[in-house]
C-alpha positions in Angstrom: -54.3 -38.9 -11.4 -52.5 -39.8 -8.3 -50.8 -37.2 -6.1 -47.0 -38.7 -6.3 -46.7 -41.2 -9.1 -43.2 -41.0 -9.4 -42.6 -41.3 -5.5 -40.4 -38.0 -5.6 -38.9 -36.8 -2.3 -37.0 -33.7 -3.0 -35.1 -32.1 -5.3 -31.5 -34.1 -5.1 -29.2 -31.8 -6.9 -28.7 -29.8 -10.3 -25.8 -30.4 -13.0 -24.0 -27.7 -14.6 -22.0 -27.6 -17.7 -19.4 -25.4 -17.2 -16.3 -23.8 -18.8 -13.9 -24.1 -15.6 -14.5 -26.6 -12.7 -12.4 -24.7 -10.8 -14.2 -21.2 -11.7 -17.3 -22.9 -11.1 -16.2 -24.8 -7.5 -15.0 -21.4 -6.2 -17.8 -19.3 -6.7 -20.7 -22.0 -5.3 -18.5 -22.0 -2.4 -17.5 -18.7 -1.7 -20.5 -17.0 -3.2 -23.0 -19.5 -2.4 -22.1 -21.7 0.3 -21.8 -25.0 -1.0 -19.2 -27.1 0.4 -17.5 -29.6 -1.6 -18.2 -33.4 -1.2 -16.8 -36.5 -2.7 -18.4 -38.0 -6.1 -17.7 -41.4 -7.0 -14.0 -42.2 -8.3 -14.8 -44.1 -11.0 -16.2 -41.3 -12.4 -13.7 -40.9 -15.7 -14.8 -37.0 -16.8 -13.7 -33.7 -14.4 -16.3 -32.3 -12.5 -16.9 -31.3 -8.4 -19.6 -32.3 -6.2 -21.3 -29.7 -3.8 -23.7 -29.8 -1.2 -25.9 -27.5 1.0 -29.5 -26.5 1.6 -30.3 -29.8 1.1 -29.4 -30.3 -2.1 -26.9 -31.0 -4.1 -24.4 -29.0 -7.5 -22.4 -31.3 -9.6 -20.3 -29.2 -12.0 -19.3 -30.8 -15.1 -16.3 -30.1 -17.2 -17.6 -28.9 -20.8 -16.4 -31.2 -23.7 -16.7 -27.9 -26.0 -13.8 -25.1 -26.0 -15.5 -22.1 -24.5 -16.3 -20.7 -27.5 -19.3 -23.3 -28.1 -20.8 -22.6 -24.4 -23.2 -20.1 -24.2 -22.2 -16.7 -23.5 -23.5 -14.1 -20.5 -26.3 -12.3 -21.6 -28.1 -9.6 -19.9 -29.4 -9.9 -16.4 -33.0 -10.8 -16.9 -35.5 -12.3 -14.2 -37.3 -13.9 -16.9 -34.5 -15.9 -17.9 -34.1 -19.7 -16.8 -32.7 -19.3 -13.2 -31.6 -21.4 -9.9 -33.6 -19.4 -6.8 -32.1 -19.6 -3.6 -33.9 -18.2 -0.5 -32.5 -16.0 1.9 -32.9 -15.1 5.4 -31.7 -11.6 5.2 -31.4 -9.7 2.3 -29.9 -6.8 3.1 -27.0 -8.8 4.2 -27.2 -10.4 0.6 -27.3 -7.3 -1.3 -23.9 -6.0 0.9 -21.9 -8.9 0.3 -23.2 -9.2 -3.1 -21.2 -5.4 -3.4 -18.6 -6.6 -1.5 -18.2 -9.4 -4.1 -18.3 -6.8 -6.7 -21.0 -8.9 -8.7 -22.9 -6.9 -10.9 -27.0 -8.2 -10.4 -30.0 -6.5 -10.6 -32.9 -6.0 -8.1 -36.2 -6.3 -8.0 -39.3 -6.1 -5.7 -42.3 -7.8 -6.4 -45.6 -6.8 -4.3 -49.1 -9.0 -3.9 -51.7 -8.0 -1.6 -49.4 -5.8 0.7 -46.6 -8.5 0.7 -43.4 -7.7 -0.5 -40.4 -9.7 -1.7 -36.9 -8.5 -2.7 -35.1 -10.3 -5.4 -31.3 -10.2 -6.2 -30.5 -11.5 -9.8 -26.7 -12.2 -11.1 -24.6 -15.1 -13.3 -22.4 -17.4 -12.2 -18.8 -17.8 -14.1 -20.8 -19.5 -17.2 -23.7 -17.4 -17.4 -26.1 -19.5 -15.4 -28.6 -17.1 -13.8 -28.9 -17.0 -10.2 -32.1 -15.5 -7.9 -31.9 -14.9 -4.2 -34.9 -14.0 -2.8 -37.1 -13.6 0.3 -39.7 -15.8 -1.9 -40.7 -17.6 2.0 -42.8 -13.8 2.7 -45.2 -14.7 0.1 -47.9 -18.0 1.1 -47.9 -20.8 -1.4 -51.5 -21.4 -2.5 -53.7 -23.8 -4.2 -54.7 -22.9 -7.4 -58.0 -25.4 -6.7 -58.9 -26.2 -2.9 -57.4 -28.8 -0.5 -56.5 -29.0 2.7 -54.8 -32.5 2.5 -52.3 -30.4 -0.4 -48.8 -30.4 0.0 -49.3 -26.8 -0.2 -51.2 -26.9 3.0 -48.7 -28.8 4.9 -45.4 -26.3 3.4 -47.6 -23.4 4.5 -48.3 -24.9 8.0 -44.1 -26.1 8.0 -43.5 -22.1 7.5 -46.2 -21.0 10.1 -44.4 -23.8 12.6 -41.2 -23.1 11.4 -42.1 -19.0 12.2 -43.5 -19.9 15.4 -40.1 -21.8 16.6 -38.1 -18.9 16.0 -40.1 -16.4 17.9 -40.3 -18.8 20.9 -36.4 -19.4 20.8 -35.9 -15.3 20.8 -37.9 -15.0 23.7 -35.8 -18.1 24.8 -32.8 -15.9 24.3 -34.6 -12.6 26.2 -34.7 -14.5 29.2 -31.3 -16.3 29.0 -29.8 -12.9 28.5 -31.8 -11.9 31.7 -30.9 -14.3 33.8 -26.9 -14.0 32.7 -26.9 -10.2 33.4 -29.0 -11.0 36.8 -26.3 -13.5 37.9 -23.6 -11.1 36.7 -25.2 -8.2 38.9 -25.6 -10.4 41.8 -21.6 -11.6 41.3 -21.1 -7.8 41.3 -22.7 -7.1 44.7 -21.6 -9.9 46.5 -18.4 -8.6 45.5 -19.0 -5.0 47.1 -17.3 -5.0 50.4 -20.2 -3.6 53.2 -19.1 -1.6 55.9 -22.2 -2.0 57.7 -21.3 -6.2 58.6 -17.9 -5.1 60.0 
């Protein structure tokens, strides 16, 4: 079987049926972070377009009263579920509070790696995941190194790499600002000793 027959790329975005647009628009911005984009104007049905992460939300306007949609249930990690990955989650979890959305919390452990999960709904009921999924290494079930496995896991060693060389990057920026601003301050210093 070949490794790509379709030619997929990425993920491009995910379509919701939903109750309210509006409802819907509000909390993948604020809650989320998705920022509105334009859809096509010849579209002739309500909806909203969103974009962030690299991929896209289009909210549809339900042809059903809200009676017909499906209703909350209970928070569930099993349940169907859009997972989003965060790079702090005890930042999540506070504004998650300071949201005042109810979700519920998990933490999965394998081989002495951990990773925190935040469940919750969005206005219609769709179940949302945030989740530090990035500690855990993505491997092949059956060998190779050519896998796209291999190359995400080598992305996430690069991409870890980066960041620790741009905090040192920062350390010695930081350095070199306060040694500037302690050199501004002794130059400033009158001495009696050249008078």
């Amino acid at each position: 079987m070949k490794k790509n027959p379709l030619r997929l790329k990425s993920v491009n975005h995910i379509s919701i049926v939903c109750n309210s647009v509006e409802k819907s628009l509000e909390f993948y911005h604020k809650v989320l972070g998705f920022h509105p984009v334009q859809r096509p104007a010849s579209f002739t049905f309500h909806g909203a377009w969103l974009f962030n992460y690299g991929m896209g939300i289009h909210l549809l306007q339900s042809d059903h009263d809200s009676d017909t949609m499906p209703k909350k249930r209970v928070i569930n990690p099993k349940d169907n579920h859009l997972s989003f990955q965060s790079e702090d989650m005890a930042t999540t979890e506070k504004q998650l509070k300071k949201m005042k959305i109810e979700y519920v919390k998990c933490e999965v452990e394998d081989d002495g790696i951990f990773i925190d999960q935040l469940f919750f709904h969005d206005p219609d009921g769709l179940m949302i995941e945030i989740c530090n999924c990035e500690n855990l290494p993505i491997l092949p079930v059956s060998g190779g190194g050519d896998s796209p496995i291999a190359v995400v896991n080598a992305a996430r060693l690069c991409s870890i790499q980066q960041a620790e060389q741009q905090q040192k990057l920062q350390q010695i920026q930081n350095a070199a600002v306060q040694m500037m601003q302690l050199q501004q301050l002794l130059i400033s210093i009158p001495c009696n000793a050249c008078t």
